[in-house]
Legacy VTK file of the C-alpha trace (Angstrom):
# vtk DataFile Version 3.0
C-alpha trace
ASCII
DATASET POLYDATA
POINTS 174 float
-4.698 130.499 -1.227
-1.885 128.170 -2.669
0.762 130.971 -2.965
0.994 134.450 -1.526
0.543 135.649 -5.536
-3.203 133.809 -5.781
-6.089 135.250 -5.057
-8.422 133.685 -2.309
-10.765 130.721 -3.703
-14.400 130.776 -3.148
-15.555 128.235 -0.463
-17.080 125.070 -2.380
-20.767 125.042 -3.563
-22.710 124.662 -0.521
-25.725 122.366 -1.450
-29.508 123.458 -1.475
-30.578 123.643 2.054
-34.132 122.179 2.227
-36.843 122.598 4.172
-38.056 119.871 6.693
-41.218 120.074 8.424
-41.282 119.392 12.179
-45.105 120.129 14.051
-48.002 120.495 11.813
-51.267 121.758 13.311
-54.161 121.759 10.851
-57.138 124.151 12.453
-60.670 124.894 11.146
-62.695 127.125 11.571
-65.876 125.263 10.023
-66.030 122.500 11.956
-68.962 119.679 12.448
-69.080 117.058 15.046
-67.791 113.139 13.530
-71.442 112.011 13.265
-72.262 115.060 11.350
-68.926 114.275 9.199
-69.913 110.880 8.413
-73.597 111.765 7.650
-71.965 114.552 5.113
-69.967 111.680 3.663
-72.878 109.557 2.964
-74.884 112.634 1.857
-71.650 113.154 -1.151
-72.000 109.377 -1.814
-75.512 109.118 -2.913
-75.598 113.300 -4.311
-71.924 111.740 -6.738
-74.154 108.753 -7.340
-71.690 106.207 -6.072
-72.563 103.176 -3.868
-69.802 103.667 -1.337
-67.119 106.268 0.020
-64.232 105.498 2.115
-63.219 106.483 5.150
-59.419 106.526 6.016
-59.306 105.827 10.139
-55.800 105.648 10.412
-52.030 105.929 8.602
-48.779 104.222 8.920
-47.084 108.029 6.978
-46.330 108.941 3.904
-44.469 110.883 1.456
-44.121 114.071 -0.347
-41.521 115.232 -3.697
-42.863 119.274 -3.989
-39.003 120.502 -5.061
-38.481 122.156 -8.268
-37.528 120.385 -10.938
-39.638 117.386 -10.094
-43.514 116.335 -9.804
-45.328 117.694 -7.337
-46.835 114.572 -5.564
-47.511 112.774 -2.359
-48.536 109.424 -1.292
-50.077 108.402 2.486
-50.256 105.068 3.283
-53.434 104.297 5.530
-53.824 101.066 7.954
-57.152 100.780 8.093
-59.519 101.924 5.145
-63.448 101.256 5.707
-66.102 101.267 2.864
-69.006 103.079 4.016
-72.020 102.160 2.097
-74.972 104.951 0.910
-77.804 102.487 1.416
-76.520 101.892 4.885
-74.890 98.512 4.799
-72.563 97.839 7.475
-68.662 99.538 6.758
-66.454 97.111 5.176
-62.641 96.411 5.794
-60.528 97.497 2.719
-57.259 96.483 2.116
-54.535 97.353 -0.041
-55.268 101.015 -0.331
-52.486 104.275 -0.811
-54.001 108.020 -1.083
-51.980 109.393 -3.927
-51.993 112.874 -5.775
-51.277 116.351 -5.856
-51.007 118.616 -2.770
-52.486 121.817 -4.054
-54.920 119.865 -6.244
-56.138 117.998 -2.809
-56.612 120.910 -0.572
-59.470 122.094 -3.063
-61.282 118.932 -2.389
-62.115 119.884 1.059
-65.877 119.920 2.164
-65.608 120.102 5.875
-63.854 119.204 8.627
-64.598 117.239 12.613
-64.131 119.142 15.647
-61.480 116.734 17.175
-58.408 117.143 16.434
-56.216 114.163 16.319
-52.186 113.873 16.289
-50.361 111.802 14.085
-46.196 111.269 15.152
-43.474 110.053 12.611
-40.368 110.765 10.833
-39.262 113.022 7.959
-36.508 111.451 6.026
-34.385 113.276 3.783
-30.715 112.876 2.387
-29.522 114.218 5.644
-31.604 111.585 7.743
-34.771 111.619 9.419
-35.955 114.223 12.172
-39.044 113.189 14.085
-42.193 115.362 13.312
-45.655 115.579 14.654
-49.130 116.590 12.887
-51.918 117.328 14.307
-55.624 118.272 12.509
-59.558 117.274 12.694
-61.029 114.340 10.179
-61.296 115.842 7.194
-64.047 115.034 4.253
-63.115 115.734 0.890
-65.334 115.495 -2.221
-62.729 113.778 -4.015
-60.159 111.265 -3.156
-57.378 109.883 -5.323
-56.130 106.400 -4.022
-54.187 103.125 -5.712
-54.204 99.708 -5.032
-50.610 98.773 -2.788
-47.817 97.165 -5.032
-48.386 93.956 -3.512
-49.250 92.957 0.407
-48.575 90.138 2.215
-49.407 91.371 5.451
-52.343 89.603 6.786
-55.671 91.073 8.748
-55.305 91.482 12.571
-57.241 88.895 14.341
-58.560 91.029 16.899
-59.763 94.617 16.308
-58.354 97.217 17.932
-59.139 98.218 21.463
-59.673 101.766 20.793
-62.703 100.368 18.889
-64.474 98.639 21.676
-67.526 98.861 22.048
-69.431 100.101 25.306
-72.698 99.816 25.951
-75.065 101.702 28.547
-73.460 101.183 32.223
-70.157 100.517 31.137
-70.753 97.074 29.973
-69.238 95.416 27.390
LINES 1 175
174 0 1 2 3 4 5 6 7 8 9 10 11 12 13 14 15 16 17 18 19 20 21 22 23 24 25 26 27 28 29 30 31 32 33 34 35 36 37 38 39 40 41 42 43 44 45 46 47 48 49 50 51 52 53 54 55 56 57 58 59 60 61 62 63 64 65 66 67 68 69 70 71 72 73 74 75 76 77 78 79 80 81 82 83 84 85 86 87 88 89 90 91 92 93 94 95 96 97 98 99 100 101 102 103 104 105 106 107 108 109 110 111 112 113 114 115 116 117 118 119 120 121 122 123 124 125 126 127 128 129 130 131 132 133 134 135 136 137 138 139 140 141 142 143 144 145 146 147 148 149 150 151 152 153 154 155 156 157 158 159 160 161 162 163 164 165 166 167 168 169 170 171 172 173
C-alpha cells in the first residue's frame, strides 16, 4: 500500500508458465524387428509407387511452437538421411534434409514401429533457458513424411563413416 488510506495492490501479472518437457519414452505395443521395419518400408515404397523412401538414422534435435496463438509446427534436424531404393539399389547418402510439419498431423502417419528402443539426449530451450531432456522410443515407419531442403550447408561429408556402422563379418573379422 502507499498510504494507510489505499487499498492493497494486486501483485504484478505473473507471466504464462509453460510447459517444458524433460524424459520422453515412446513405447509400442506393435512392434517388428529393424529388418522387418525396413522390409515394410520398401514394401510402402513400391505399394505408393515411388522409387525410393528415406530412412532418418540419426538427429542433431529439433524444434516445436504448439502454444496458442501460433502455428502448430515442428522441425527435426537429422545427421544422416539414407535413400533406400525399391528395386534394391544400394542406400544412398542424402544431404541437406529437415523433417518439418504438424505434430498431430504426423502421429497419424504411423505404420509400425522396431522393437529397440533407442535414446536421444539434448536441450529444451525456452525464454527461461534450456533444461536438458532425454527421449527415448523404437524406429518408427510412417507412411508419410514431410521434409525440406536445409537453408543452405556448408558443412562437408565425414571422411570416415561412423564406427557404430562397422561392419563385422563371421568370426569377428573385419
Amino acid at each position: 500500500m502507499d498510504s494507510a488510506f489505499e487499498r492493497p495492490r494486486p501483485p504484478p501479472a505473473r507471466r504464462n508458465a509453460g510447459v517444458r518437457q524433460g524424459n520422453l519414452i515412446v513405447q509400442s505395443n506393435k512392434t517388428v524387428t529393424n529388418t522387418q521395419l525396413r522390409a515394410k518400408l520398401i514394401e510402402l515404397i513400391k505399394t505408393q509407387g515411388k522409387s525410393y523412401g528415406l530412412l532418418i538414422d540419426d538427429i542433431a534435435g529439433g524444434f516445436t511452437f504448439t502454444g496458442r496463438g501460433q502455428p502448430q509446427a515442428f522441425q527435426v534436424l537429422p545427421l544422416v538421411v539414407y535413400k533406400v531404393f525399391a528395386d534394391g539399389r544400394p542406400d544412398e547418402l542424402v544431404r541437406g534434409v529437415d523433417i518439418v510439419g504438424t505434430p498431430l498431423a504426423a502421429l497419424t502417419k504411423i505404420v509400425a514401429t522396431g522393437d529397440t528402443p533407442e535414446v536421444f539426449n539434448g536441450y529444451c530451450g525456452a525464454e527461461s533457458g534450456s533444461v536438458p531432456v532425454s527421449a527415448a522410443s523404437p524406429a518408427i515407419l510412417t507412411s508419410e513424411l514431410e521434409v525440406q531442403k536445409k537453408e543452405s550447408s556448408t558443412d562437408r561429408p565425414p571422411i570416415l563413416p561412423p564406427p557404430a556402422h562397422d561392419v563385422v563379418k563371421a568370426g569377428g573379422q573385419q
